[in-house]
C-alpha positions in Angstrom: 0.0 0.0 0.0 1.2 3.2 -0.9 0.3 6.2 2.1 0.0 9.5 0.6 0.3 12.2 3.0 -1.0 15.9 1.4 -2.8 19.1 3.0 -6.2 19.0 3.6 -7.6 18.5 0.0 -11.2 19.9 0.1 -9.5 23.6 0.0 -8.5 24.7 -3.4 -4.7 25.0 -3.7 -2.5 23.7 -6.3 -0.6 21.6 -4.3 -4.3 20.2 -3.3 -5.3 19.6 -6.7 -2.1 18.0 -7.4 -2.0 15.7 -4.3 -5.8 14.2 -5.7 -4.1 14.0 -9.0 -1.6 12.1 -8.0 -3.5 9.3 -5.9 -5.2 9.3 -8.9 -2.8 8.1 -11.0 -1.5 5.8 -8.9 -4.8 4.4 -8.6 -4.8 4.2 -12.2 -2.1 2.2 -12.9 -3.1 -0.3 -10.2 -1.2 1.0 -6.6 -3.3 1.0 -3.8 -4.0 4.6 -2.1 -4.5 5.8 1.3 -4.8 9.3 1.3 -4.8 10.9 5.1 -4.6 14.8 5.9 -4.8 16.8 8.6 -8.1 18.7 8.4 -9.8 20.8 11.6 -12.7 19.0 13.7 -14.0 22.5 14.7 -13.3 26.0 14.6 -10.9 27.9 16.2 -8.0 26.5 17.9 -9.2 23.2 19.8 -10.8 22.5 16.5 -7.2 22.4 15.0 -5.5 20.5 17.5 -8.5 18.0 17.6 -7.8 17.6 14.0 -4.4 16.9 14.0 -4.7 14.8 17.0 -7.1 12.4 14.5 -4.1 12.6 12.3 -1.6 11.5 13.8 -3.8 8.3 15.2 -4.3 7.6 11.9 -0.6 7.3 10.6 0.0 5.1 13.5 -2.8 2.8 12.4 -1.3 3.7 8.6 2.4 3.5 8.5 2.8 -0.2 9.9 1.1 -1.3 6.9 2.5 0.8 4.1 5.4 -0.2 1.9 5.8 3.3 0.2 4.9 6.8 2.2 4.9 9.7 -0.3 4.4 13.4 1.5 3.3 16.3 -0.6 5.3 18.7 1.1 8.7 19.0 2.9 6.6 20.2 6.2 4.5 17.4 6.5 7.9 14.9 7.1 7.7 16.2 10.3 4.9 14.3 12.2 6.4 10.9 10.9 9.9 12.2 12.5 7.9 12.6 16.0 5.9 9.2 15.4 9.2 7.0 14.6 10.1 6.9 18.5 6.5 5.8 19.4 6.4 3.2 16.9 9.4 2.3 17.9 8.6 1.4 21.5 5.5 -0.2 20.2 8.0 -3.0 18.4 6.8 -1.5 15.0 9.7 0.8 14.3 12.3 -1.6 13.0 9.9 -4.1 10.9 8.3 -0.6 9.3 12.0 0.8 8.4 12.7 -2.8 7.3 10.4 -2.6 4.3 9.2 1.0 3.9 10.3 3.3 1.2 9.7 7.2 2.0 9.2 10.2 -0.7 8.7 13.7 -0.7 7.5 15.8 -3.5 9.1 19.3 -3.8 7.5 22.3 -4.9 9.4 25.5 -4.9 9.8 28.1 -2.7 9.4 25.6 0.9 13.2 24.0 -0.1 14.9 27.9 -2.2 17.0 29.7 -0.5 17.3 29.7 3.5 14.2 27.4 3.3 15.6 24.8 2.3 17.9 24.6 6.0 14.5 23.8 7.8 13.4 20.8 6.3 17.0 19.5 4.8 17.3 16.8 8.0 14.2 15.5 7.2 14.4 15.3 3.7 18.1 13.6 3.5 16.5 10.7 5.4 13.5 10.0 2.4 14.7 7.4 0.2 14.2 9.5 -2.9 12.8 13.2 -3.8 10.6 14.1 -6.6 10.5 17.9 -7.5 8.0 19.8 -9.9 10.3 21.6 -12.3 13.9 21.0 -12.8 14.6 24.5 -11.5 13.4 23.6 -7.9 15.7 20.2 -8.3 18.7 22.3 -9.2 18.2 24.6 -6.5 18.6 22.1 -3.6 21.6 20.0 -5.7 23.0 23.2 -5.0 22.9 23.4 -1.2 25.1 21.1 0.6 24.3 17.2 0.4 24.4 14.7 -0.1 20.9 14.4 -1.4 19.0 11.4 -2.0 17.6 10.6 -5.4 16.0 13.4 -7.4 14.0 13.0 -9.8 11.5 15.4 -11.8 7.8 15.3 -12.5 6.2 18.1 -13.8 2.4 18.1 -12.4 -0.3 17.9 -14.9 -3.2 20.4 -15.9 -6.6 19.1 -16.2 -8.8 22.2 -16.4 -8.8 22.4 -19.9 -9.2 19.7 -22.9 -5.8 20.3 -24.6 -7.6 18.0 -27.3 -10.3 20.2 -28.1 -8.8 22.8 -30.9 -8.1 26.1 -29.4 -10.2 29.4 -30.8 -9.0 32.2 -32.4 -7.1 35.1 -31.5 -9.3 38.0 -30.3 -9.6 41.1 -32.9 -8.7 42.9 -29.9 -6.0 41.9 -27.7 -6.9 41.0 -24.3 -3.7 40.0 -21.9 -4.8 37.6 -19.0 -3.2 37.3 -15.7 -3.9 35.1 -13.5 -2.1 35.1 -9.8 -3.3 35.8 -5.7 -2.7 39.3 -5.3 -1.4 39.1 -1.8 0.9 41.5 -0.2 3.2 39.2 0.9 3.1 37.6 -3.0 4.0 40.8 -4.8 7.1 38.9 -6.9 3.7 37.6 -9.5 4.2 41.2 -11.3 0.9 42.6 -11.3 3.3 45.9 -10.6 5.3 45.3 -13.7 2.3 44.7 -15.5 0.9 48.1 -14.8 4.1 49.8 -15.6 4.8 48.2 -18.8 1.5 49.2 -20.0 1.8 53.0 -18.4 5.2 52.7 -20.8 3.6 51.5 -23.6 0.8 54.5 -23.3 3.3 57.1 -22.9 5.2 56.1 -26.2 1.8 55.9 -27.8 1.9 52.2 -27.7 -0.9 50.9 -26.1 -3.6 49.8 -28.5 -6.6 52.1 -27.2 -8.9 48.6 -27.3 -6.7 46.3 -25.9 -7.9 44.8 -21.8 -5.8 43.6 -19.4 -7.6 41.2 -17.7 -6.7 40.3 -13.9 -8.0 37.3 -12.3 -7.6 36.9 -8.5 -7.7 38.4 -5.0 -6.5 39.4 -2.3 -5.3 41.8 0.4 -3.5 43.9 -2.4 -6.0 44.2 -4.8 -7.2 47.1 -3.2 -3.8 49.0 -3.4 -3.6 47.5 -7.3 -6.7 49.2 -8.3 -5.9 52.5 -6.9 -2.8 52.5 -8.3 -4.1 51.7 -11.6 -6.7 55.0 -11.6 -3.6 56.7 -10.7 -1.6 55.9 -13.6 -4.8 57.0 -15.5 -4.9 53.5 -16.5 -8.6 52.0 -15.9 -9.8 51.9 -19.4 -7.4 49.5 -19.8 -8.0 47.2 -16.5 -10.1 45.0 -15.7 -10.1 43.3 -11.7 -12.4 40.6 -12.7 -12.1 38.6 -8.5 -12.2 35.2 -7.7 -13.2 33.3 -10.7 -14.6 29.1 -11.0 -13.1 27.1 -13.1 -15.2 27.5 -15.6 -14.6 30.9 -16.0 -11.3 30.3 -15.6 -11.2 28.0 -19.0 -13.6 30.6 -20.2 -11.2 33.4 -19.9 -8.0 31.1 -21.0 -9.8 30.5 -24.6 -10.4 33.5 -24.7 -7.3 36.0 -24.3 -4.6 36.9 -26.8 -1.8 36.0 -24.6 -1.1 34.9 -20.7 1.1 37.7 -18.6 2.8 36.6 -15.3 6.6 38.0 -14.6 6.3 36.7 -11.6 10.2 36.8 -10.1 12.2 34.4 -8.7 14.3 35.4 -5.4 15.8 33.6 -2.8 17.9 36.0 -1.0 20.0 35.3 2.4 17.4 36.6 5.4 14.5 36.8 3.3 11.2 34.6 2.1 12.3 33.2 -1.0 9.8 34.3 -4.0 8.9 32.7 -7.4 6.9 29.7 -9.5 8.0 26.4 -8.6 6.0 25.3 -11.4 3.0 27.8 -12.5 0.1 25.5 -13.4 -1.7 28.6 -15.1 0.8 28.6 -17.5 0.3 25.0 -18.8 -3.0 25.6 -18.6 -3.2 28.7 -21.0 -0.2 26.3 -23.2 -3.3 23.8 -24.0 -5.8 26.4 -24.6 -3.6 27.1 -27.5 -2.0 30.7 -25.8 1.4 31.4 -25.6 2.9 33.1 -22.2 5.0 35.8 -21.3 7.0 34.3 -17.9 10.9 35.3 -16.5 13.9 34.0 -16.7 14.2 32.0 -13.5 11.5 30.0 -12.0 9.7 26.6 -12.5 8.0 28.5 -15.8 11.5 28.0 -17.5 10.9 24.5 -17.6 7.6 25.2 -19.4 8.1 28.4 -21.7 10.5 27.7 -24.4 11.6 31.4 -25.2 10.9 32.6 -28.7 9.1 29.3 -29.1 5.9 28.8 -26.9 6.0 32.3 -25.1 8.8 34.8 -24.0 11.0 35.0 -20.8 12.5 37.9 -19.8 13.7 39.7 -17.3 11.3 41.2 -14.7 11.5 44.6 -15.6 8.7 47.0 -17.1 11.3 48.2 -19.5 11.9 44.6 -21.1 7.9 43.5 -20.8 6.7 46.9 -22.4 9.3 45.9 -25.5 8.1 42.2 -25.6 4.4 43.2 -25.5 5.3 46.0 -28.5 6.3 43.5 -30.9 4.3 40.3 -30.1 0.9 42.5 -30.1 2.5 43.7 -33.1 2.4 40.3 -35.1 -0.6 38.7 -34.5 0.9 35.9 -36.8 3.5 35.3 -34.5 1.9 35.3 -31.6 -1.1 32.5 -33.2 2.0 30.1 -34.5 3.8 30.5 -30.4 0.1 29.7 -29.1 -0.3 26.3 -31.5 3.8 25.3 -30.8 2.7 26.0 -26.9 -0.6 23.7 -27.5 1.9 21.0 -29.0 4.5 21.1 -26.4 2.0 20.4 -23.4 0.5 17.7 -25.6 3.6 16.0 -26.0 5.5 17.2 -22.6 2.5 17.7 -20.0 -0.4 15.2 -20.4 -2.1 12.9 -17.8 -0.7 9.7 -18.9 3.4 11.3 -19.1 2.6 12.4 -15.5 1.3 8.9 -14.8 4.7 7.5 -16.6 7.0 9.6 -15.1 5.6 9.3 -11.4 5.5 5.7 -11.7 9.3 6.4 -13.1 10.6 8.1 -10.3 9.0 5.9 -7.8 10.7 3.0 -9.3 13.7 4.4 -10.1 14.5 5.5 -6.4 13.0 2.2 -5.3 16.0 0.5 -7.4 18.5 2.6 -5.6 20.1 4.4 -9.2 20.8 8.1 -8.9 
């Protein structure tokens, strides 16, 4: 049995969605699934500790039985580092350690930087790591190891049928972005966004029809809109909230081009900042859309500059000049939506995921680097 350890999964994160996604492709190809996560029993603070108190019960029932323990996120190694001496004195310990194989799945900004010191103990004693973009993998092969066994597997998208032939281009261009706007969260470039466009309007630039439209909340959306009425730039921008998923395919079909500079950082001292992955941008890939992303970032492993989208630097300066010229060749910017569509058909879909999960579980399992 394979015990797959993930955040509570009836909230709507990514690394939520990807932690159902993968239990079910294991469950596709045959592996046996128990999915536990720590989820409140009540409000406020008892309810919490009531919760995770049912947790950890469970993975004492759980772990005894399982032969392979993946954890969707460094932080969640922790409870089975505090269960191991309990086990232990139950006469468990060594029999489980005997036969059990331990993962963890890698995500971005939780192992960058000065995070990655906080869970590093923990995650030297898995048997094998699997990372979302080959960014985030290079980033801990940089820190001091050794490591154990990385491997990458890019998560999949499945919002949107990358079968079903994409529409268009819009007569007018419409730019989507898609992104929390949080203040803590400010690397996605919703900034950059508004100054590249306040650049392209002062050097008579800015197509008066084009829309930028901004999907997502937060506690800096607020502070985004004023700003935008202050740069005289409203007409232009559109704070369309919270959106379903429907809407969400709705608006992906529907745009000229995706725009997120979000920027990677991962300074000494501070939170490190960036994409580990960016499902959004996959997602507008099979919706036929090409993507404006930077340099550095889990996007990198997705955009293929010049190719399927654009990476540049995040600077207003260098997204004002990409968005001159691609807005400027509509041709160009249909035939990088199409190659974009093609690459996450051949790169991104369900059953690659399903291979290369499969893949990585196996190859750590054998013990090969």
């Amino acid at each position: 049995m394979i015990l797959l350890i993930g955040y509570d999964v009836s909230r709507r994160g990514g690394i939520e969605r990807l932690t159902l996604q993968v239990k079910s492709a294991l469950e596709g190809r045959g592996q046996a699934v128990l999915l536990l996560c720590p989820r409140k029993l009540g409000p406020g603070g008892l309810g919490r500790w009531l919760g995770r108190g049912r947790f950890l019960l469970a993975l004492c029932l759980a772990l005894p039985r399982a032969s392979t323990v993946l954890s969707m996120h460094a932080l969640l190694l922790k409870p089975l580092r505090w269960l191991a001496p309990l086990l232990a004195v139950a006469g468990l310990g060594f029999a489980t350690a005997r036969r059990q194989r331990r993962f963890c799945w890698l995500h971005g900004i939780e192992v960058w930087g000065d995070a990655l010191a906080a869970v590093a103990t923990d995650l030297k004693r898995c048997d094998g790591l699997i990372a979302s973009s080959r960014f985030s993998r290079d980033r801990v092969r940089d820190q001091p190891g050794p490591w154990p066994a990385l491997a990458v597997v890019h998560p999949m998208a499945d919002l949107i049928d990358a079968h079903q032939p994409p529409l268009p281009l819009p007569a007018a261009p419409i730019l989507l972005t898609v992104a929390r706007m949080v203040r803590e969260e400010r690397y996605k470039g919703h900034r950059i966004v508004l100054a590249a466009l306040e650049i392209l309007r002062q050097r008579q630039l800015l197509p008066p029809n084009l829309r930028w439209q901004v999907i997502g909340d937060g506690d800096d959306r607020a502070a985004l809109e004023q700003e935008t009425d202050a740069k005289g730039l409203a007409p232009w921008v559109h704070f369309l909230g919270g959106v379903d998923d429907r809407e969400l395919e709705h608006q992906l079909r529907h745009c000229s081009l995706l725009v997120l500079p979000s920027a990677y950082a991962a300074l000494p001292g501070s939170r490190p900042e960036g994409e580990g992955f960016g499902i959004v941008y996959l997602e507008a890939a099979q919706a036929g859309r090409a993507a404006i992303g930077c340099r550095q970032g889990g996007q990198s492993d997705l955009i293929v500059d010049g190719t399927t989208g654009w990476l540049i630097d995040p600077d207003p300066a260098a997204l004002a000049s990409c968005l001159a010229t691609v807005l400027g060749d509509p041709n160009t910017l249909s035939r990088s939506g199409e190659r974009a569509r093609q690459r996450a058909l051949a790169y991104f879909a369900k059953d690659r995921f399903s291979d290369s999960l499969l893949a990585a579980l196996q190859l750590n399992a054998a013990g090969e680097a």
